[in-house]
DRENVEX-160081 format. One record per residue: residue in three letters; x, y, z of N, C-alpha, C in turn. Coordinates in steps of 0.02 Angstrom, whole numbers, plus 32768, in hexadecimal, padded with zeros to 4 digits. Layout:
N
ALAXYZXYZXYZ;...
! end
This chain:
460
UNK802A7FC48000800080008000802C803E8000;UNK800C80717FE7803480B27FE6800780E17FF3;UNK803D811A80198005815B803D7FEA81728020;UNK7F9F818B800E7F8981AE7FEF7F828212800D;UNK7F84820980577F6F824480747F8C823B80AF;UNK7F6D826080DF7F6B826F811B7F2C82758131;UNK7F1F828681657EE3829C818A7F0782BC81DB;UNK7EFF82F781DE7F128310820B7ECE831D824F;UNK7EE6831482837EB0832182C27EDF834382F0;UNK7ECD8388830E7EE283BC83257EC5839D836E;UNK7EF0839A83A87EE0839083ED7EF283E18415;UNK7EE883E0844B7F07842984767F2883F784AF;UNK7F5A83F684BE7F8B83F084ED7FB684138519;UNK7FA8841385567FC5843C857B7FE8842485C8;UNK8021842D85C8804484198608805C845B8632;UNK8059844F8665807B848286AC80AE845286C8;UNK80FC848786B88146844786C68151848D8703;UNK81698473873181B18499876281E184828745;UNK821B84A587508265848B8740828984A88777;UNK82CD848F878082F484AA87BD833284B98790;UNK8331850187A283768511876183AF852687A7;UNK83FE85078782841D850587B68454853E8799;UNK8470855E87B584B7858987A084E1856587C7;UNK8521855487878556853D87AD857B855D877C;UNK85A1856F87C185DD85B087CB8623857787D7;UNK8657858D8787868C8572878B86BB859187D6;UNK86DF858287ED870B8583881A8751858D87EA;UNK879385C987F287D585C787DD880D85D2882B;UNK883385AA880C886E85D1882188BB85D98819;UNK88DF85F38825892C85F48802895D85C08818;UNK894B859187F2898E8560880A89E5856B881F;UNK89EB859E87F28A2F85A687DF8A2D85DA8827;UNK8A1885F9883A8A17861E887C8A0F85EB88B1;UNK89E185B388B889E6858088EB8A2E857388EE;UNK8A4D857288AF8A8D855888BC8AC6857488D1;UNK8AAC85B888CF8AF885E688DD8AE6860F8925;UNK8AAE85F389468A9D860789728A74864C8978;UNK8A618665894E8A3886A8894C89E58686895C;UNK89DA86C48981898B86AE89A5896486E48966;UNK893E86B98942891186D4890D88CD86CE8933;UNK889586F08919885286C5893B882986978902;UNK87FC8660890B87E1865788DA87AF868188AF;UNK879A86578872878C869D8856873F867E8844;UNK871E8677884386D0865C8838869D86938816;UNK867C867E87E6864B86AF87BB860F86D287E4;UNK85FF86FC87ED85CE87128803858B86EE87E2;UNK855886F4881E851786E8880B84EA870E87D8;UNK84C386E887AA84C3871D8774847D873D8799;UNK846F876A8782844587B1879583F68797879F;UNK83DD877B87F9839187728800835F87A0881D;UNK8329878B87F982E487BE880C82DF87CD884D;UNK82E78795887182FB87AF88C98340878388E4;UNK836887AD890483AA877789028395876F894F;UNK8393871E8949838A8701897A835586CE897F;UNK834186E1894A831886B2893382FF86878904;UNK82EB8639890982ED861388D682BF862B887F;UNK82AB86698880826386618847827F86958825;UNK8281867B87DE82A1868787AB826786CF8784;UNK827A86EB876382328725874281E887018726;UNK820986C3870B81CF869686FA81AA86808735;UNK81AF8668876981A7865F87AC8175867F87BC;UNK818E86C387CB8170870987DE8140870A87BD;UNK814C871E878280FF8733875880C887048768;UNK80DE86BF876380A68686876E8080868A87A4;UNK80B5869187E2808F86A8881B806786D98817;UNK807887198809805C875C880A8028876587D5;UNK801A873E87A27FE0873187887F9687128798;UNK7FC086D787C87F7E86A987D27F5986CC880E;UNK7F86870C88397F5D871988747F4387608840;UNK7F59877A88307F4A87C188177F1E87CB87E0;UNK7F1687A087B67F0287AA875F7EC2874F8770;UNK7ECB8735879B7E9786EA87907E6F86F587DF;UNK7E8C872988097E81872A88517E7586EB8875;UNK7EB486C8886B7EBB868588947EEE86AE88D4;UNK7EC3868C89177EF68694895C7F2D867E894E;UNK7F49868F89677F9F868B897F7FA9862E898F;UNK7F7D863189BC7F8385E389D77F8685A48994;UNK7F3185CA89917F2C85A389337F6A8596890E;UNK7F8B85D6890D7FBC85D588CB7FF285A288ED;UNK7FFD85A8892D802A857C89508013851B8944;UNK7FCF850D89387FBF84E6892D7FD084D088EB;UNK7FCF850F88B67FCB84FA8874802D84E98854;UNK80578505888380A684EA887C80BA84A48896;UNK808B849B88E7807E846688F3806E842C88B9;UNK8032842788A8802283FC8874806A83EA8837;UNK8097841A883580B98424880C810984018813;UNK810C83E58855813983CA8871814F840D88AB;UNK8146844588B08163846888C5814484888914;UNK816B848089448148847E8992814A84D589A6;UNK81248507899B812D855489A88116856389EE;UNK810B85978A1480E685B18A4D80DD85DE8A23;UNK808485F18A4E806C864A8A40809B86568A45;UNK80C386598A8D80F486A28A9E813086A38A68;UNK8137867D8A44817E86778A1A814A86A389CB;UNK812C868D89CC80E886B6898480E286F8898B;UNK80D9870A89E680B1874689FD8111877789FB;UNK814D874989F3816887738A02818D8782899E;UNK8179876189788183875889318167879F8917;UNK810D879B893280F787D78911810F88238940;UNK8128881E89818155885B898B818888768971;UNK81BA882D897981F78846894981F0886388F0;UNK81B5885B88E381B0885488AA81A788988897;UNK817F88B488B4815188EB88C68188892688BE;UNK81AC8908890281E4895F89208219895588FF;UNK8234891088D48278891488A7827A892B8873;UNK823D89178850822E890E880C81FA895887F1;UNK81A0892587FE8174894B87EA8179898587F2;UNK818A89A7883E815E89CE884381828A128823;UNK81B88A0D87F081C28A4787D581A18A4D8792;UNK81878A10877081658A15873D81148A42875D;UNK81018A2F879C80C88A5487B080D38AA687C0;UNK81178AAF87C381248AF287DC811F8B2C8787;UNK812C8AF9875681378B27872980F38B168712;UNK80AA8AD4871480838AF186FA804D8B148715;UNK806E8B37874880468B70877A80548BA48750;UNK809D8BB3875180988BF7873580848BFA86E7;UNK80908BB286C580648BCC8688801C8BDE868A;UNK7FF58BB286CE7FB28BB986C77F9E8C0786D1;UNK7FBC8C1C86FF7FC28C7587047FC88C9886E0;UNK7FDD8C7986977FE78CAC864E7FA68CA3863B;UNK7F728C7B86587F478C7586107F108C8D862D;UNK7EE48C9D85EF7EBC8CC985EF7E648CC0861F;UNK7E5C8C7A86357E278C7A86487E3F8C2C8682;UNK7E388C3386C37E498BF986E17DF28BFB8710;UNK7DEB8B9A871E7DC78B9687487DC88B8B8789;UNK7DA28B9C87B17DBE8B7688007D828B5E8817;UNK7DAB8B3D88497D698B13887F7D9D8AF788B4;UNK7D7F8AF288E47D8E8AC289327D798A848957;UNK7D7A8A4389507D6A8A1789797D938A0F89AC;UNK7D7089E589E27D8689BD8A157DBF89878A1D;UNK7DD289868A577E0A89488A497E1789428A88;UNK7E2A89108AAA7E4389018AE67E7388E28AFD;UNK7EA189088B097EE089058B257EDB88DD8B68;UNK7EF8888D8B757EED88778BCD7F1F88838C06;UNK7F6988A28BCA7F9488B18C137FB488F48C00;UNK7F8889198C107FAE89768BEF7FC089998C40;UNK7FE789BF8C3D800E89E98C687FC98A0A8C8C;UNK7FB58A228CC97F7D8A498CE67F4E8A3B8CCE;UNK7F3E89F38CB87EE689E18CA87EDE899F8CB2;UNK7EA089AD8CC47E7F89608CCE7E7E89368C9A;UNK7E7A88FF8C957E9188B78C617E3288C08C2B;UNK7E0388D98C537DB988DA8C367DBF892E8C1C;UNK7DE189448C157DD4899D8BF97DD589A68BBB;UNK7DCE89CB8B977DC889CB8B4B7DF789FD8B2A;UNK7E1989E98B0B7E468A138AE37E258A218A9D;UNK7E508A2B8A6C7E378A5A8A307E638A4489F2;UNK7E5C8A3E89C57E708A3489837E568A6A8962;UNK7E8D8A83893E7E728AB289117E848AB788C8;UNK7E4D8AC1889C7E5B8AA4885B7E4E8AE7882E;UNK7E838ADD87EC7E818B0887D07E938AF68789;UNK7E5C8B1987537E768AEC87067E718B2186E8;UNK7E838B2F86A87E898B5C866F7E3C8B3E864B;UNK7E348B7686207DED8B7385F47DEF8B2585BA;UNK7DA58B0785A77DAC8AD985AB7DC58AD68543;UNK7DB98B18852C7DDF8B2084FC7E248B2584F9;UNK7E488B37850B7EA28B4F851C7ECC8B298500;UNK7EF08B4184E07F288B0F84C47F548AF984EA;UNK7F538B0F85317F838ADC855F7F598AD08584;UNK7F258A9085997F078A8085CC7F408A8485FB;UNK7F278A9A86477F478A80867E7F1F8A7C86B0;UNK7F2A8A5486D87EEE8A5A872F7F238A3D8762;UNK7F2E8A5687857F4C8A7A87C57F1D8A5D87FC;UNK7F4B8A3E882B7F148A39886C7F4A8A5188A7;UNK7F2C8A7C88DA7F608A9D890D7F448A868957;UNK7F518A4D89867F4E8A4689B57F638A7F89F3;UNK7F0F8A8189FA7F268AC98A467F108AA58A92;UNK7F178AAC8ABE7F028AAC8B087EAB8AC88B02;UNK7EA98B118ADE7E798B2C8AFA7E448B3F8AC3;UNK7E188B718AA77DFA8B798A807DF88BC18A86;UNK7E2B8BE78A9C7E398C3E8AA07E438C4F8A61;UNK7E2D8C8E8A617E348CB68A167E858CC18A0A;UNK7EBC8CB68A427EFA8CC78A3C7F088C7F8A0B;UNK7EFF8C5689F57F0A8C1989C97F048C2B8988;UNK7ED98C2F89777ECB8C3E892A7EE88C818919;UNK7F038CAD89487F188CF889337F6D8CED892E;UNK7F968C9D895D7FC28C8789667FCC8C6A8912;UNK7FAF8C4689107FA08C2088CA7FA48C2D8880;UNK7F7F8C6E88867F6E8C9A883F7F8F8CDC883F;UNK7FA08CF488777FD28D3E887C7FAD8D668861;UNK7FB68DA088257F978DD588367F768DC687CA;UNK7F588D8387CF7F398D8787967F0F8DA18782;UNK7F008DA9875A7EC98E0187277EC18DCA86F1;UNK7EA98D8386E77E7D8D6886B37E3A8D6D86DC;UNK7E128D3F86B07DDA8D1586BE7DC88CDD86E6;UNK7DB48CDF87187DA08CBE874B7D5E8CA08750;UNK7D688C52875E7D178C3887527D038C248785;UNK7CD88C1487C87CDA8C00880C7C938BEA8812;UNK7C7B8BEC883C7C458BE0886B7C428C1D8898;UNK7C248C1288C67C028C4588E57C2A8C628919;UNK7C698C59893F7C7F8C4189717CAD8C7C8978;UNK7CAD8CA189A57CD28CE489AA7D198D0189B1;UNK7D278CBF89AE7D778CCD89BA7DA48CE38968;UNK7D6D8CA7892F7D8C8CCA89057D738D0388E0;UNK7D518D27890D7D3B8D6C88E67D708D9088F9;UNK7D9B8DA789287DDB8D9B89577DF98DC58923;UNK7E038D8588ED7E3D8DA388A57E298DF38887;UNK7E448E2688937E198E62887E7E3A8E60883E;UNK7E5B8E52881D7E778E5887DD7E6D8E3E87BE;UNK7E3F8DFF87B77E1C8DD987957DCE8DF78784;UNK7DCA8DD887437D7A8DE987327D4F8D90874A;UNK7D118DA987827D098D68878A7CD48D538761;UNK7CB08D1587577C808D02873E7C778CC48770;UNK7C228CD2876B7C078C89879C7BE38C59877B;UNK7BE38C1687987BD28BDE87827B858BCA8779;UNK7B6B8BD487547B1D8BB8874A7B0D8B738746;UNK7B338B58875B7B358AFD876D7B2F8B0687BC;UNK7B4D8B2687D37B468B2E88267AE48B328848;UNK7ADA8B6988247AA98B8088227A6C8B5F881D;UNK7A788B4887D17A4B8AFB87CF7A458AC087F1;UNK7A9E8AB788137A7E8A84882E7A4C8A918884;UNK7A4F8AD688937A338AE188CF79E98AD688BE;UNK79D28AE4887E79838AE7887179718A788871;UNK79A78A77885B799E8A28884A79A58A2488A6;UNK79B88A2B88C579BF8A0C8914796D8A2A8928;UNK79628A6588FF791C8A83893C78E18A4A8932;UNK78EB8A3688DF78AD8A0788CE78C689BF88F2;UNK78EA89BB891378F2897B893178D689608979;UNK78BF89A7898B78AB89A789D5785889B089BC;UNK784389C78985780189C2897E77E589778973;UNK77A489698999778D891D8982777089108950;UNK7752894489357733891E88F57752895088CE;UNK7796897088C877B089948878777989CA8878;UNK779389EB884877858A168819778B8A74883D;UNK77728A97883E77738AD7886A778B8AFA883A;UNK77BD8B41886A77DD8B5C885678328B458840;UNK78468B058864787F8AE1884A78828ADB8804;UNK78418ABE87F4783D8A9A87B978478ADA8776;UNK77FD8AFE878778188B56875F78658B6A8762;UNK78678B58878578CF8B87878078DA8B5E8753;UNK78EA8B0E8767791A8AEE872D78F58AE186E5;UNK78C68AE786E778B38AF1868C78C78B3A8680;UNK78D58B7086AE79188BB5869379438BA28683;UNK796A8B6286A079B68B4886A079B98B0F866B;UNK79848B02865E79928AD7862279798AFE85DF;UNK79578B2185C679658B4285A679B28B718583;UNK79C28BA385D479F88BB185C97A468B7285B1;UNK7A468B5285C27A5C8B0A85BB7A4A8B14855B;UNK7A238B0B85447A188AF8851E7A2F8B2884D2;UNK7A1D8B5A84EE7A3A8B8D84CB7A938BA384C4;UNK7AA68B9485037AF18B7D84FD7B1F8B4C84DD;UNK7ADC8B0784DF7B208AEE84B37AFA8AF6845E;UNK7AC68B24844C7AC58B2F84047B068B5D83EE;UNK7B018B96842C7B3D8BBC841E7B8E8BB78421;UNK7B888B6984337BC88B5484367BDF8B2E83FA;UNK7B978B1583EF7B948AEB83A57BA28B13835B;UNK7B828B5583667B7C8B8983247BCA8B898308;UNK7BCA8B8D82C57BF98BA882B87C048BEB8297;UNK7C428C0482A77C418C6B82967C288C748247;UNK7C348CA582497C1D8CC682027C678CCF81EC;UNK7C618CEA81947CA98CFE81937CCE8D3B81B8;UNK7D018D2E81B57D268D7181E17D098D70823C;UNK7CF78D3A82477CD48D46828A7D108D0082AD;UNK7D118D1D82FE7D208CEE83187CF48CBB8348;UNK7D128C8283587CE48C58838A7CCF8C8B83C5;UNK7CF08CB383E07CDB8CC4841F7CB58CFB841A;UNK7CB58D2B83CE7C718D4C83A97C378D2A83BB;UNK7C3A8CF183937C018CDC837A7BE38CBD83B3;UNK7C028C9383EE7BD98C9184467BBD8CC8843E;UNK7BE38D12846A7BCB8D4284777B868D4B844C;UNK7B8E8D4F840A7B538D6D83DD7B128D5783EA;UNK7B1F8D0D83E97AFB8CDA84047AD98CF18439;UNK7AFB8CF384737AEE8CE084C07ABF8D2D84C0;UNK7AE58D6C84987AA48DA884AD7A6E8DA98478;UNK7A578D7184417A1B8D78844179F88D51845D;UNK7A008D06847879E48CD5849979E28CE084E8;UNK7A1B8CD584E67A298CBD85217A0B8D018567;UNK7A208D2C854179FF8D77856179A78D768580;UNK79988D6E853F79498D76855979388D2F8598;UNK79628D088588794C8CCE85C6794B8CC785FD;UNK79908D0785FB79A48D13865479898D518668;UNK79758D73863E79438DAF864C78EC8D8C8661;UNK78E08D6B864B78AA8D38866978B78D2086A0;UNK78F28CF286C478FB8CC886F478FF8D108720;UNK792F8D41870D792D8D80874B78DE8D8C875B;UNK78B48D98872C78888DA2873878408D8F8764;UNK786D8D35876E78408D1E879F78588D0987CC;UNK789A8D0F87E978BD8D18881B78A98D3C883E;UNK78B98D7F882678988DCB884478578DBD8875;UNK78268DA3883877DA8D8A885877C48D6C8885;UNK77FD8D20888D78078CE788C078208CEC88F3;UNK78618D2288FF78938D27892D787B8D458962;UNK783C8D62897D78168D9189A777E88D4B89D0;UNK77CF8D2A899F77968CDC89CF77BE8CAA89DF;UNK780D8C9F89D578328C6689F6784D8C688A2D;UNK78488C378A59785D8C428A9B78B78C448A8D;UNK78DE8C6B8AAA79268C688A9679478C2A8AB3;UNK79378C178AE6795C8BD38AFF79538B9B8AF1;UNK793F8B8A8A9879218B4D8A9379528B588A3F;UNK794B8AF38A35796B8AF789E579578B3689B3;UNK791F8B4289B778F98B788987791E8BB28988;UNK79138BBD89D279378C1A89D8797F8BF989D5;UNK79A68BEA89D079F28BDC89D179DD8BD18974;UNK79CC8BBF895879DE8BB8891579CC8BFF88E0;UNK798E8C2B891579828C5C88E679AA8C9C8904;UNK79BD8CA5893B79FD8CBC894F7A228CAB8922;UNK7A468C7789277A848C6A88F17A978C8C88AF;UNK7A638C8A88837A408CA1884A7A388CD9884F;UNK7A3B8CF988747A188D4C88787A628D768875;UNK7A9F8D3D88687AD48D7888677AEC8D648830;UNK7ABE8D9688147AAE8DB187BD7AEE8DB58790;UNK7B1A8DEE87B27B458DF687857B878DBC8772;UNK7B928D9A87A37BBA8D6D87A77BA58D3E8788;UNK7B4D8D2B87867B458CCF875D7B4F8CF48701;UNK7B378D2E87057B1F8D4A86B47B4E8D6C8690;UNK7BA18D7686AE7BD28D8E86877BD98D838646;UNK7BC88D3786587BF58D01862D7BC98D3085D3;UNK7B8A8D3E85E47B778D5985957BA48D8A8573;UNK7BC18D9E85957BEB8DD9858B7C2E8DD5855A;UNK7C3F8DA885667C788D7285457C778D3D8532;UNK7C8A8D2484E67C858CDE84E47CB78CA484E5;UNK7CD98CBD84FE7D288C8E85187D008C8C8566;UNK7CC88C9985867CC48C9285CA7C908C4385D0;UNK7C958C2485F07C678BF985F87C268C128619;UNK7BF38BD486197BAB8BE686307BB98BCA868B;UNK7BF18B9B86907BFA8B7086C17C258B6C86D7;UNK7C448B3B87127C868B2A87387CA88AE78730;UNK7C508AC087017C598A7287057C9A8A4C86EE;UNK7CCF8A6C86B37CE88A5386A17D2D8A3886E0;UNK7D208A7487087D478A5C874B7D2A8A388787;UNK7CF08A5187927CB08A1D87B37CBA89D987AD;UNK7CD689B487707CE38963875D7D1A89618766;UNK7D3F898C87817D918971879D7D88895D87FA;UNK7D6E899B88157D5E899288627D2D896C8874;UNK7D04896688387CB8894A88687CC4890E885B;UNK7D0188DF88447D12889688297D3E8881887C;UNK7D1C886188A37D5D887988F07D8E882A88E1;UNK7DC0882088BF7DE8880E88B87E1D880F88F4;UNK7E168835891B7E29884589477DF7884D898C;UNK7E0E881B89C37DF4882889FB7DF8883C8A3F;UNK7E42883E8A517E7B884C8A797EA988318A6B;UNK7EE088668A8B7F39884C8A827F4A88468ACA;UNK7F7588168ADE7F9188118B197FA988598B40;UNK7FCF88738B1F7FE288AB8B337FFA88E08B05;UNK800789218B13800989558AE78044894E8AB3;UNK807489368AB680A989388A80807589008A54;UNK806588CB8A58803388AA8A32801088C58A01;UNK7FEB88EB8A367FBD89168A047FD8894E89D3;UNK8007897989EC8021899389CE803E897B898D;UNK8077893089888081890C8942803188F28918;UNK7FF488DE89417FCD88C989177FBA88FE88EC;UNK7FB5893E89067FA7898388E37FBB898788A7;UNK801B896488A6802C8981886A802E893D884E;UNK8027890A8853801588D5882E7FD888D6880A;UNK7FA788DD88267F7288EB882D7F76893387D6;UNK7F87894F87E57F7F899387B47FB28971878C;UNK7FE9895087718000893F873B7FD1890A8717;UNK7FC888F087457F8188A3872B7F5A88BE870F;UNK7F2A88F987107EE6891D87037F13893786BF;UNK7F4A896986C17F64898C868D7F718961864E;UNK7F7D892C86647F7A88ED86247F4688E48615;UNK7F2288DA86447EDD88BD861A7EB888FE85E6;UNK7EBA892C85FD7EB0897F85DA7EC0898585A2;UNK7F14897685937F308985855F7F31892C852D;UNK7EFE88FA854F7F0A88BB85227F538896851D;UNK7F5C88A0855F7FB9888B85587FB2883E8580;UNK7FD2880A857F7FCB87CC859A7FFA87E885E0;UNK7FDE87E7862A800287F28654803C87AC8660;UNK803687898655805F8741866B80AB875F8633;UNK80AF875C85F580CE877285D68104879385CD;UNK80D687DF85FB80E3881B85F980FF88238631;UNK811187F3866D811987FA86AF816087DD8698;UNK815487A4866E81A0877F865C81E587B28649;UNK81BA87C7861C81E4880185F2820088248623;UNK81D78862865D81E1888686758209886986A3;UNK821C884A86D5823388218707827C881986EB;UNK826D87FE86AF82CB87FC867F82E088358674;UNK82B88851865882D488968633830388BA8680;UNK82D488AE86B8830088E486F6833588C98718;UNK8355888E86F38385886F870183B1887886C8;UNK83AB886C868D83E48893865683EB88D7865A;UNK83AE88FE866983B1894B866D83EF89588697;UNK8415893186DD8449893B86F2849C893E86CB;UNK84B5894986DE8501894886C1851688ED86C2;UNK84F688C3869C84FE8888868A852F8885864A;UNK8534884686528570883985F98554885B85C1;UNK857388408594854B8869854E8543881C852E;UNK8521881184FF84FC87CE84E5854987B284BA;UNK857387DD84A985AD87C1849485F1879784D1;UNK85DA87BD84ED85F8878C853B85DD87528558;UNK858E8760853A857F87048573858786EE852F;UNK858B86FC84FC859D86C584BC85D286A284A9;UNK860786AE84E7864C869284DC8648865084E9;UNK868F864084C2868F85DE84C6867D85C8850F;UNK865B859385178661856F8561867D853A8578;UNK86BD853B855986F785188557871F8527859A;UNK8747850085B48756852085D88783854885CF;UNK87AB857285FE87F1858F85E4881D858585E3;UNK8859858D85A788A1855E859488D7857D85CD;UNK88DF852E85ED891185368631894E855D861B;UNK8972855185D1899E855D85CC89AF85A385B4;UNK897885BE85A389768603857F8988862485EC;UNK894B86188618894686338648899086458675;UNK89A58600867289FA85C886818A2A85FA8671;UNK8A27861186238A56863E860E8A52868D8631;UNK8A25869E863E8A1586EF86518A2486EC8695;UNK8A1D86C086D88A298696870D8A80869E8720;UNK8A9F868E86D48AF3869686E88B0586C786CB;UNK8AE0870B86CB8B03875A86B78AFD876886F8;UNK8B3E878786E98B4F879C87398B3687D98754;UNK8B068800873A8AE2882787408AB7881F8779;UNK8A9D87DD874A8A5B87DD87688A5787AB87AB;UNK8A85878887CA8A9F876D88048AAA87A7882F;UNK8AC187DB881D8AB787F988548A7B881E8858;UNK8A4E8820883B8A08881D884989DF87ED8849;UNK89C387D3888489B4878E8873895D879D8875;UNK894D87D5887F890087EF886D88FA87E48831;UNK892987FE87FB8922880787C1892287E28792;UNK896C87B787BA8971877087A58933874B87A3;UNK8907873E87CD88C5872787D7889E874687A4;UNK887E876C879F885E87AA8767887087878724;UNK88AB877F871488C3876986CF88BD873586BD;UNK88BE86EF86FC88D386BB86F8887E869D8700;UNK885A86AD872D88168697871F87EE86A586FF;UNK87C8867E86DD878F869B86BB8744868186EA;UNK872886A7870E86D5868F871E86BB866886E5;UNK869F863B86F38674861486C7864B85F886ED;UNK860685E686CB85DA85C686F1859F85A486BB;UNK856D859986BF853E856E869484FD856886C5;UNK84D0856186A78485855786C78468851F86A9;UNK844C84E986ED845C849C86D383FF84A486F4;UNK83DE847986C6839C847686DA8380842B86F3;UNK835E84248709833983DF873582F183EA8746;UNK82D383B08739828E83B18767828D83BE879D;UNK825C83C487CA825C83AE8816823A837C8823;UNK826983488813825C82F18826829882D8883C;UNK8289829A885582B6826F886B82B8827388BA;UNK82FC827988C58308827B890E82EB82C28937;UNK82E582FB890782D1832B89278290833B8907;UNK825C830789078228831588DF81E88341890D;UNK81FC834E894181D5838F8963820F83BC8964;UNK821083FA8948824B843C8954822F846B8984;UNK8245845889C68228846989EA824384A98A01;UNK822884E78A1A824E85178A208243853E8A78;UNK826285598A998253857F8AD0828085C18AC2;UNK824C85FB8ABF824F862A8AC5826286468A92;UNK824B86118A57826F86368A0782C1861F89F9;UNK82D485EB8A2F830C85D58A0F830785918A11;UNK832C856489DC8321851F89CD835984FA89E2;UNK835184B68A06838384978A08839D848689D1;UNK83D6847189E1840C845989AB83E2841A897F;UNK83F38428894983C7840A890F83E783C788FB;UNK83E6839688EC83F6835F88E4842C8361888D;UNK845F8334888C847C83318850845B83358815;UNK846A835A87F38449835E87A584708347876A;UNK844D8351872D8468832F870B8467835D86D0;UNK8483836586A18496839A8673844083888641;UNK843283C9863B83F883D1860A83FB841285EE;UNK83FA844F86138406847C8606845884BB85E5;UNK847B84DC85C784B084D685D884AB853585B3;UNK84C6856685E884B4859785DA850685D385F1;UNK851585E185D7854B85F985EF8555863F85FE;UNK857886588641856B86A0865085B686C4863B;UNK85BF86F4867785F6873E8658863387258674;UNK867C872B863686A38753866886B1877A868A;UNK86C9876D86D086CC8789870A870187C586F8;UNK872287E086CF874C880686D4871C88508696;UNK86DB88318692869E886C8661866E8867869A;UNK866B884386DA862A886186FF864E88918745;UNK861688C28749863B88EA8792863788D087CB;UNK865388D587F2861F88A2883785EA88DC8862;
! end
């Protein structure tokens, strides 16, 4: 018989490996000085450059971890379960101390610079949730701390969202935060950030609504004056996203053609809803869902800016689905919270800009390790041979360099080393660790073979 074809069937296959990558660091030293009695020291390669020195987890490591709690909101413990499964034995506290180091070595200068870009741009949102801190300095383990969140417009060519862990919910935070910004400000009702006098504010008509949606919830059989408000709010709703949908005329821009929009529609609708506000706000008792929602609403100029401009939103929601998702439920203690902040705000900034955080964590994690005064790619490319005794032998009997026997050393060694990889099986098939450091790893066997710098091109 002979082939006529093929027939191909496409499967999806997928494995999760640990590996235990080992650095081994050649050892030199000057024979010809053993012999003439000069005390040289040995000369051994430095460790090549880790994400936290001192610890076993490589950038790939990191990201994995710092994904599955941050970007899948798996606990700490979980994720400790999920290395487990993997051959690999972790503690929270060795995880809880991964995403610190990670945080104050690494991240948190990528968060420092996309603060101040977010401060260039032209329209940012804010909002505040809850969070609970169980072992903070002068507070009880049950008190409530504050997260504070902050994103650029949901148009912007640089998404970013920012989350700033505070103690308190004082207007000195967000004025700490934003400095003396003069954009566009989108909020809720909440007075601290009216605070910003240099900002133009605009208020959230999602806030608003949802107070009318809480008043009809306490009614038993529906309908009332709840119900009248939100057929205002769905209308207006409705007319927003036509005007989001329209497209300009010639010579016109998108944020024309909102505006144009929003003052012939959208105008007369909220000139109606004022109008029966006005009417309603005199027969509601104030201490009930009702009067708290038509209060709310009655501060006119802040929900109705937004017609004014059409780069302004109608809402806050697009940040509303970052806080109101509680991914977060407490941190042990304040440095905790503080790294989840900026974990937390690189994770969201990926997802914004469509970037794969797992990836992007890899990249970044390496990149701040070559970014140092490391070799140049033509140095780890040298032979990994070892070095010719006799070339060394010869430079060894200039009499120069005997009487320097530093130098002698310097000339005569070369650092070398190699990165040898292994499962974690066998004799050490739990890698068990206390306190983020691992016992001594069992013999390996060549699989990997990676070669680092001479020692006479790195600084110490």
């Amino acid at each position: 018989m002979h082939r006529m074809g093929e027939a191909v069937t496409e499967q999806l296959h997928i494995e999760v490996k640990a590996k235990v990558l080992q650095n081994v660091r050649f050892k030199y030293t000057c024979r010809h000085c053993d012999r003439t009695g000069i005390n040289t020291p040995v000369v051994i390669a430095p460790m090549p450059k880790q994400p936290l020195p001192g610890s076993i987890a490589t950038a790939s490591t990191l990201a994995f971890a710092l994904v599955h709690k941050y970007v899948n909101g798996t606990p700490l413990y979980r994720v400790a379960q999920t290395f487990e499964r993997a051959g690999v034995t972790l503690s929270r506290g060795a995880l809880a101390h991964w995403v610190i180091g990670s945080s104050e070595k690494h991240l948190h200068r990528i968060y420092d610079a996309l603060k101040l870009r977010l401060r260039s741009q032209l329209l940012i949102h804010g909002d505040e949730t809850t969070v609970q801190v169980l072992k903070e300095k002068n507070k009880e383990a049950t008190s409530t701390s504050y997260m504070w969140a902050y994103r650029s417009s949901e148009d912007s060519d640089e998404p970013i969202v920012l989350l700033d862990y505070q103690p308190g919910r004082g207007q000195i935070h967000p004025q700490t935060f934003l400095g003396d910004y003069r954009g566009i400000l989108v909020t809720d009702g909440y007075t601290a950030w009216r605070t910003l006098h240099g900002a133009t504010h605009v208020g959230c008509m999602a806030h608003s609504r949802r107070r009318f949606v809480e008043a009809l919830k306490t009614r038993k059989n529906g309908g009332g004056p709840p119900e009248q408000a939100l057929r205002f709010f769905e209308q207006l709703y409705r007319i927003e996203k036509q005007a989001r949908d329209r497209k300009p005329d010639a010579g016109e821009t998108q944020a024309d053609c909102i505006r144009r929009f929003r003052q012939q529609h959208s105008l007369p609708a909220l000139n109606a809803l004022k109008t029966w506000l006005d009417n309603i706000a005199p027969k509601v008792v104030p201490d009930t869902k009702l009067g708290d929602a038509v209060s709310y609403t009655l501060k006119w100029d802040y929900l109705t800016r937004y017609t004014s401009d059409g780069r302004m939103p109608i809402d806050n929601n697009i940040l509303e689905r970052v806080t109101g998702r509680k991914s977060w439920l407490f941190s042990d203690a304040a440095d905790g919270a503080k790294a989840s902040a900026v974990v937390y705000s690189l994770m969201l900034t990926c997802r914004a800009c469509g970037v794969d955080p797992l990836s992007w964590l890899r990249h970044v994690l390496a990149e701040f390790l070559s970014a140092k005064k490391m070799p140049t790619s033509a140095t780890c490319c040298r032979s990994t041979t070892r070095p010719n005794r006799a070339r060394y032998r010869n430079r060894c009997d200039g009499g120069s360099a005997l009487s320097q026997p530093s130098r002698c050393i310097e000339n005569c060694a070369y650092e070398h080393s190699v990165r040898r990889c292994r499962p974690p099986s066998g004799p050490a098939a739990s890698f068990r660790l206390r306190a983020d450091r691992a016992r001594s790893p069992s013999p390996t066997r060549h699989l990997v073979r990676q070669p680092f710098a001479d020692p006479r091109e790195v600084s110490p």
